[in-house]
LUMRO-699874 format. One line per 8 residues: number of its first residue (from 1); their letters; for each residue x, y, z of C-alpha. Coordinates in steps of 0.1 Angstrom, whole numbers. Layout:
BEGIN
NUM> a> X:Y:Z ~ ...
% end
This chain:
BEGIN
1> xxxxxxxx> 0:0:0 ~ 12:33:-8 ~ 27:57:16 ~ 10:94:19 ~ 43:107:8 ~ 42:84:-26 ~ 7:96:-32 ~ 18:127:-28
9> xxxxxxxx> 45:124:-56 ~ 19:113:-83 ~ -6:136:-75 ~ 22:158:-85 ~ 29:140:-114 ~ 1:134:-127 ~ -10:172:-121 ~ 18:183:-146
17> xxxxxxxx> 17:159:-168 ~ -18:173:-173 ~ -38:141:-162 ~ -66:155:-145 ~ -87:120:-134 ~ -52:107:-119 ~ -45:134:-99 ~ -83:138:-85
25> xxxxxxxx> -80:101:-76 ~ -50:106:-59 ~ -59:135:-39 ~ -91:113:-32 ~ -69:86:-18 ~ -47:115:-1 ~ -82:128:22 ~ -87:92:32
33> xxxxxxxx> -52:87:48 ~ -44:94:84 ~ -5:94:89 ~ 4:66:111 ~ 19:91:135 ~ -10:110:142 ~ -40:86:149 ~ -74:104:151
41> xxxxxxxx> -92:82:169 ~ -114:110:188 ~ -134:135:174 ~ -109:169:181 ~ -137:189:181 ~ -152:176:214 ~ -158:196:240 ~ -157:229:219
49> xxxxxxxx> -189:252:220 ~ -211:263:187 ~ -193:294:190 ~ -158:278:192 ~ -169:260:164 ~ -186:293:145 ~ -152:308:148 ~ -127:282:143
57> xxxxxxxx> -147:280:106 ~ -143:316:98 ~ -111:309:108 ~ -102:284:83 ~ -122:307:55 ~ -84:329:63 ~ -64:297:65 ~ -75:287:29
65> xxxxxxxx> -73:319:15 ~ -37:325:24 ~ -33:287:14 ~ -43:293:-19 ~ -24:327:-22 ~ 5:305:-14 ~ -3:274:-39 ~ -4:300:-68
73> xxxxxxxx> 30:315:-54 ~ 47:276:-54 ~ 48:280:-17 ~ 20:251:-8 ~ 11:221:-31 ~ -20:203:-38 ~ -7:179:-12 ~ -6:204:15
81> xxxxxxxx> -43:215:4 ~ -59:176:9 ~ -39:174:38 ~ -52:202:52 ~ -87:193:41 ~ -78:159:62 ~ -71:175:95 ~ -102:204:92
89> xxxxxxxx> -124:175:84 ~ -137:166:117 ~ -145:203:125 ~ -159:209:88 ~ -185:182:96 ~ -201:206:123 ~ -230:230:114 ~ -213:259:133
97> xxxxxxxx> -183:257:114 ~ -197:254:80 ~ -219:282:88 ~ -186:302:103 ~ -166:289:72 ~ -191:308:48 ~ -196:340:69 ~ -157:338:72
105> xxxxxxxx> -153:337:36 ~ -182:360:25 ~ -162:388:48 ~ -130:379:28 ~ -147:386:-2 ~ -167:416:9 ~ -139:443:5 ~ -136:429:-34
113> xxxxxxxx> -170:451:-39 ~ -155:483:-36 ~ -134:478:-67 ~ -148:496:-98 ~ -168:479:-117 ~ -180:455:-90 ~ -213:469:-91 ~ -221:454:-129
121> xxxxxxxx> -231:421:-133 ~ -200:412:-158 ~ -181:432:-133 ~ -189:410:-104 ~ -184:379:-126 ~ -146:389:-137 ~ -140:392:-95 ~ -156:361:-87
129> xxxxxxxx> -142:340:-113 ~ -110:357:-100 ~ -110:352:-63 ~ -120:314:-73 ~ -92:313:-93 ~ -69:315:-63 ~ -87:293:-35 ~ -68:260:-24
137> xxxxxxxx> -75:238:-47 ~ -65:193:-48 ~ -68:190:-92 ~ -66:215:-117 ~ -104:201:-123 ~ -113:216:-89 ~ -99:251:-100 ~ -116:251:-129
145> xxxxxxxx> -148:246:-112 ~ -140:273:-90 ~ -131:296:-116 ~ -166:287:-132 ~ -187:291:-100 ~ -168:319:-84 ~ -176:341:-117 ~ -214:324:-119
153> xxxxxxxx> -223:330:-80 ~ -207:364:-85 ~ -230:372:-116 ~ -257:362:-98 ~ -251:378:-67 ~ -249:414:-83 ~ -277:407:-100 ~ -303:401:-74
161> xxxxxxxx> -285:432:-53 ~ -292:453:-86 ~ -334:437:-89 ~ -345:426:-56 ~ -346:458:-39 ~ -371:469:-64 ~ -391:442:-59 ~ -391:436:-21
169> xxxxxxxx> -402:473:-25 ~ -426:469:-47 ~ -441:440:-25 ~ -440:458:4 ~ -458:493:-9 ~ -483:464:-22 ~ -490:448:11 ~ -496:485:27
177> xxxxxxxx> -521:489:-1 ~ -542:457:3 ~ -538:464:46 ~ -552:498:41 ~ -580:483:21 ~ -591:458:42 ~ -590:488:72 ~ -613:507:47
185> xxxxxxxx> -636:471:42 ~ -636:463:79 ~ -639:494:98 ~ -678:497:97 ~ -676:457:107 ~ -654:474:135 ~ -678:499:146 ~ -703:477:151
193> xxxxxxxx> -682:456:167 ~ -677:488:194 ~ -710:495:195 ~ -723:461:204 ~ -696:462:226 ~ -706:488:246 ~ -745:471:248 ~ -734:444:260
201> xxxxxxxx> -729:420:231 ~ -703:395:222 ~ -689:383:188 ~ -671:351:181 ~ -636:366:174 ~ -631:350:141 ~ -655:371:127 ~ -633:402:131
209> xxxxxxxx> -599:390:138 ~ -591:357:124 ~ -554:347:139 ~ -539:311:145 ~ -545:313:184 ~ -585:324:175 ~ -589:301:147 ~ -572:271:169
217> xxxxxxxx> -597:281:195 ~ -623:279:172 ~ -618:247:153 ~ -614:233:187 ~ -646:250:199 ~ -670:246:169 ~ -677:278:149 ~ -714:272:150
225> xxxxxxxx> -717:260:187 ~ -693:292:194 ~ -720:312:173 ~ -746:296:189 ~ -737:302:228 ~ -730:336:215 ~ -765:344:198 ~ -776:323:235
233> xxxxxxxx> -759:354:255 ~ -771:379:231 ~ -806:375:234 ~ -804:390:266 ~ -794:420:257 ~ -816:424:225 ~ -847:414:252 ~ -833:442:277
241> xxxxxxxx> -831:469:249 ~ -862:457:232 ~ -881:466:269 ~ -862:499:273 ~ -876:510:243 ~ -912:511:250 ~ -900:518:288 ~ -905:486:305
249> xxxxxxxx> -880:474:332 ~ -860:443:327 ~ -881:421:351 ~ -910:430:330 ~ -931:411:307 ~ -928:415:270 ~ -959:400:252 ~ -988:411:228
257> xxxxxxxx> -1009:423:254 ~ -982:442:268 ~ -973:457:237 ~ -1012:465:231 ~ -1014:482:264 ~ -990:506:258 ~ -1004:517:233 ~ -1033:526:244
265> xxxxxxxx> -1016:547:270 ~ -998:564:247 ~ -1029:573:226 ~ -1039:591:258 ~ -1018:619:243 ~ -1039:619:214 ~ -1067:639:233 ~ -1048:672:236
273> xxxxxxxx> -1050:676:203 ~ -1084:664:194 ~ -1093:704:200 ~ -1072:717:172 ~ -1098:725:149 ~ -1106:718:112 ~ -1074:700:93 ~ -1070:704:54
281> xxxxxxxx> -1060:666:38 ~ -1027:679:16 ~ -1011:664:-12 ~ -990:643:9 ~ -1022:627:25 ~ -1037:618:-4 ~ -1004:605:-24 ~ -1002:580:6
289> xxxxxxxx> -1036:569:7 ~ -1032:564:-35 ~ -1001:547:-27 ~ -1019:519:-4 ~ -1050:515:-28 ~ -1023:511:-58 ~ -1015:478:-59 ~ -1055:467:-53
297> xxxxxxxx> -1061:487:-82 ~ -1034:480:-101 ~ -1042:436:-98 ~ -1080:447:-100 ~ -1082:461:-137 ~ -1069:430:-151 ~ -1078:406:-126 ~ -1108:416:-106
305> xxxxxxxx> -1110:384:-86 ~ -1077:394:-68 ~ -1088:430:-59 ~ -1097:435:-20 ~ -1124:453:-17 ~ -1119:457:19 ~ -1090:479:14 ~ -1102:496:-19
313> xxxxxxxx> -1130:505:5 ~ -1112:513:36 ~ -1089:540:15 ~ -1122:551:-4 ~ -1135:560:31 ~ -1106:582:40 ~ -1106:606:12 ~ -1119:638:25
321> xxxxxxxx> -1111:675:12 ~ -1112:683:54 ~ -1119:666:89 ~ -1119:677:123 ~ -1085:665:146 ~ -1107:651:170 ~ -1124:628:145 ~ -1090:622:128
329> xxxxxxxx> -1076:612:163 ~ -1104:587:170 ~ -1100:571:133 ~ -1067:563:142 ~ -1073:547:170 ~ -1094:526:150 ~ -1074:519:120 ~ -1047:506:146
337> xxxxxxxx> -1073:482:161 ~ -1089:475:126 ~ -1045:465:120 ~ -1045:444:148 ~ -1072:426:146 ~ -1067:419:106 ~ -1030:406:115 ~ -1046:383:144
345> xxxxxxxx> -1066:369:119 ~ -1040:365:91 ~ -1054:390:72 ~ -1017:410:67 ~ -1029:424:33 ~ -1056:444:56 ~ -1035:447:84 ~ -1010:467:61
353> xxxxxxxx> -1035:485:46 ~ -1052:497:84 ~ -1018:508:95 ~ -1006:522:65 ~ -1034:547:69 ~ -1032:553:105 ~ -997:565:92 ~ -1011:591:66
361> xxxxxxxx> -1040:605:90 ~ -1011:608:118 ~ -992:622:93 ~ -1016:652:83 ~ -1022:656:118 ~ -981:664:124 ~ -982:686:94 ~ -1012:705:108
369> xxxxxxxx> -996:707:142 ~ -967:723:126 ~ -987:754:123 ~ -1015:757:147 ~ -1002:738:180 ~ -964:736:181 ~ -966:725:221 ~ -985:697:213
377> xxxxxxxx> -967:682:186 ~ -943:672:206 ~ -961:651:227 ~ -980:634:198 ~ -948:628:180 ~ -932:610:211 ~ -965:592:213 ~ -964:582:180
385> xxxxxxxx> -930:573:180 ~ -936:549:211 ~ -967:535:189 ~ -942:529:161 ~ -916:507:183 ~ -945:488:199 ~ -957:477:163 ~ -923:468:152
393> xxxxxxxx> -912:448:183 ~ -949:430:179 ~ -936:419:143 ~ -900:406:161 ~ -919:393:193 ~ -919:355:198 ~ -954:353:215 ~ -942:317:231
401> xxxxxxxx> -907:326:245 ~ -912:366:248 ~ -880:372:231 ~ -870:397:201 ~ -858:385:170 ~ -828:408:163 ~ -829:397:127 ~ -863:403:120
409> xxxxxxxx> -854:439:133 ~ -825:438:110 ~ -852:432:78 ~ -873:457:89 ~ -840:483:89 ~ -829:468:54 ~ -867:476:44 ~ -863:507:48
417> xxxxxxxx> -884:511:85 ~ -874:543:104 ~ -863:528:136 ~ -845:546:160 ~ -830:542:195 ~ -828:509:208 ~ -840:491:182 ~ -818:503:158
425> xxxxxxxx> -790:495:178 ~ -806:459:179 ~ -809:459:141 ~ -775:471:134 ~ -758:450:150 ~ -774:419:136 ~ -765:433:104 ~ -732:428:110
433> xxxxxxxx> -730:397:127 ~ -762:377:121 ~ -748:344:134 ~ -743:358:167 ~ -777:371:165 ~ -798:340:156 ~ -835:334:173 ~ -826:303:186
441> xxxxxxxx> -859:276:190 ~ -839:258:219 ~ -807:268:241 ~ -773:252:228 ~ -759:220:250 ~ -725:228:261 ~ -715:190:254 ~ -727:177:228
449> xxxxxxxx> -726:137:220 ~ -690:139:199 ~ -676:155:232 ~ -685:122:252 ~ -673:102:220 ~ -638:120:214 ~ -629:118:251 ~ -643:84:256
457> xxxxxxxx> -623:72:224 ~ -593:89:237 ~ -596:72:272 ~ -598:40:258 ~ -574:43:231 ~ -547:54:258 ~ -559:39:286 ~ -558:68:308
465> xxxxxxxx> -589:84:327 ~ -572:114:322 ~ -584:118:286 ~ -620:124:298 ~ -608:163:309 ~ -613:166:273 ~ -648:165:276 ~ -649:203:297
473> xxxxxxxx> -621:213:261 ~ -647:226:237 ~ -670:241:265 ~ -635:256:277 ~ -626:269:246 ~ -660:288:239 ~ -659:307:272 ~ -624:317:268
481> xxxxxxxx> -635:328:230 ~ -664:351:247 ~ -646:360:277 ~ -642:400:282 ~ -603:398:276 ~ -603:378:244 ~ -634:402:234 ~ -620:434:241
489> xxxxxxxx> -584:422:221 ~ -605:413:187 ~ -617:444:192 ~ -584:461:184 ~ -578:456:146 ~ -556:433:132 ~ -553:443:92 ~ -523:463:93
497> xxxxxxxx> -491:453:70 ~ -468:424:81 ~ -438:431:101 ~ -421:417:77 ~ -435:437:43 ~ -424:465:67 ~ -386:457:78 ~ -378:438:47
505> xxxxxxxx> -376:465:21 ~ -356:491:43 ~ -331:459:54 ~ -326:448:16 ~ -329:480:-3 ~ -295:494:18 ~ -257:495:10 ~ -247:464:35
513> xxxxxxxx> -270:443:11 ~ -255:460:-22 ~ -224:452:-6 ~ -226:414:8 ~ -250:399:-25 ~ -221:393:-47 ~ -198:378:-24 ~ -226:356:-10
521> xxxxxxxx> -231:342:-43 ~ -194:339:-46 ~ -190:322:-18 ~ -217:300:-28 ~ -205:294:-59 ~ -172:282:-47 ~ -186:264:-18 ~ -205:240:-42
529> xxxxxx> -172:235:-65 ~ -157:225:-31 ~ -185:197:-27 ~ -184:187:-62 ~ -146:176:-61 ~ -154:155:-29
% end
């Protein structure tokens, strides 16, 4: 077997008689031998730290440098060069040293970007190809291959410092632009959000500000349970505001009846004006009173069978030049009845019709008000108002449960309806979030059958009792989803640009980037002709 020394010698040989496959083989051999006097049986780079390691590898970037410098000068052979590889090998195996090694060599490099010219693609290519030209090298091959990558990681290094700038740039001004458009989407979702807030109502979070923790918390929750126990805790509040509307207390009852009677009381305030004297039906009167007998008459010409005669009849009735305010004030106490009693009976075309005109006459009656009484059309408007709400929480009501339907209140607002106050409020916010605001026909079970199935399975499958806690997890997860701190922080919004579209374009459009790109790729470059040869 030859000796490391006669390997040596034809590596030599071969390396100037130009055979490039003999020499690589004998340099291969050369890396594999471990001189007789020097045994490495441990690992010599036990006991060093990750930043021994880190250091001794940038290091060995100068070691190889000079090296090279010195095999171009005749002062170090390819010999020297595997033996060196030999001895650095243990260490080179470590992740802290490579990574040391190419931060080591990249600083080498870094100083070759000042010459002129560096800053051109073809530029950075004559540098690299040069400073490849004169690492350490085991086989003319091996230089070659540095010369090529050198000049090709150098190329391309310059070239992403001359276009990524731009584009990291240009994504970043991008992801500003679609932040501030989902701020400009989302901040009436927001407001609602603040308002309901402030009533008392909840939102599942990942309907305003979807995150890993929230959605986590959801998929482990349910979204439509977690909707559910929110539209549960809702109610409440929808029932408390739906009573302070019409003046009830919270312990009071909310039904038809009650509705009715209140009413009546406020029609009490009818009578002051009953004295106003002689009103004069306007236009306004009698456009309204057209506009209820209009589709009647409209079905009626070509279809008489469909016409109603009850309310062609009813608006037939009303049309008067003039009528005294007393008599106006006791027809709409009637045409309110007349309403109720037609919607009782399912007769909603009627009903419409009955209240519709209640609306004109009280209508004419404000107008003439305007002019004659001022003092007293305040008082009718506030008991007309209070007449309104009771109608519109009737239409809401659930007769069985004595609960308001927030999204019935929220198609009455998208109608058009005038509501105001409270029940605007109501209706707002179940515009927003109508899955938190569901009329719900029973309350949600906090476990559900697949809660006793996943944490029985899990018991069983692991044999340990301790998989049953499981069964609290999803019931756990929807209180902490609803719970004032997680509420109040999806409150704050969440749609502003990434930390990272905001550091990333100031760190790589700068000169320390300019300056390290090409010797990275460089470095690169050289580093994989290095592994190629091995």
């Amino acid at each position: 077997m030859a000796t490391l020394e006669q390997l040596s010698a034809a590596l030599v040989k071969a390396d100037a008689a130009g055979n490039a496959e003999d020499a690589k083989a004998f340099a291969d051999e050369i890396r594999k031998m471990r001189p007789v006097s020097a045994p490495m049986s441990a690992d010599p780079t036990e006991g060093m730290s990750t930043f021994e390691k880190a250091a001794a590898g940038a290091g060995k970037a100068i070691v190889d440098t000079l090296q090279g410098a010195g095999q171009m000068l005749g002062l170090a052979d390819r010999a020297d060069v595997a033996e060196t590889r030999r001895r650095d090998a243990p260490l080179m195996n470590t992740t802290a040293a490579k990574v040391g090694n190419f931060a080591g060599n990249v600083a080498m490099m870094a100083p070759a970007s000042l010459i002129p010219g560096s800053a051109t693609v073809p530029g950075a290519a004559a540098i690299g190809a040069g400073i490849g030209l004169i690492q350490p090298s085991a086989s003319t091959g091996e230089t070659l291959a540095n010369v090529a990558l050198g000049g090709a990681g150098g190329a391309a290094g310059q070239a992403v410092a001359n276009k990524v700038p731009a584009m990291v740039s240009a994504w970043g001004q991008k992801k500003a632009v679609e932040a501030a458009a989902r701020e400009a989407q989302n901040a009436q979702r927001f407001a609602a959000a603040n308002k309901g807030a402030g009533l008392g109502y909840v939102v599942p979070p990942a309907d305003l500000n979807p995150g890993t923790m929230v959605e986590a918390l959801s998929g482990l929750s349910g979204k439509i349970k977690t909707a559910q126990v929110a539209s549960q805790r809702n109610q409440g509040v929808t029932d408390a505001l739906a009573r302070k509307a019409v003046g009830l207390g919270q312990t009071d009852e909310l039904s038809a009846d009650v509705l009715q009677s209140i009413r009546q009381q406020a029609g009490a305030a009818y009578d002051s004006i009953k004295s106003a004297g002689t009103i004069t039906a306007d236009k306004p009167f009698i456009d309204a009173l057209d506009k209820i007998a209009s589709t009647q008459q409209g079905a009626g010409r070509s279809f008489p069978g469909l016409q109603n005669n009850g309310v062609t009849d009813l608006v037939d009735s009303l049309k008067r030049g003039s009528f005294d305010a007393g008599d106006a004030v006791d027809a709409t106490k009637v045409l309110r009845e007349m309403a109720d009693k037609a919607y009782r009976q399912g007769d909603s075309t009627l009903g419409k019709a009955a209240k519709s005109a209640s609306d004109a006459i009280e209508g004419v009656i404000e107008r003439h008000l305007q002019t004659t009484s001022p003092d007293a059309l305040k008082g009718f408007q506030e008991a007309r108002k209070l007449i309104a709400k009771t109608y519109t929480i009737q239409k809401a009501l659930n007769s069985e449960t004595g609960s308001v339907s927030a999204q019935k209140l929220a198609a009455e607002l998208n109608k058009g309806r005038p509501l105001s106050d409270e029940l605007r409020s109501i209706a707002e916010f179940s515009q927003a979030f109508p899955k938190a605001s569901q009329a719900l026909k029973e309350a949600p079970k906090s476990i559900s059958p697949l809660d006793f199935a996943v944490s029985g399975g899990a018991a069983m499958a692991s044999s340990n009792p301790l998989a049953l806690l499981m069964l609290g997890a999803r019931p756990a997860a929807r209180n902490a989803l609803l719970s004032g701190p997680m509420q109040r922080a999806a409150l704050v919004p969440g749609y502003g640009p990434s930390m990272a579209s905001k550091i990333a374009p100031s760190v790589i459009d700068s000169e320390l980037f300019r300056l390290l790109s090409a010797p990275v790729g460089m470095t690169a470059g050289i580093t994989s002709s290095d592994k190629s040869q091995k």
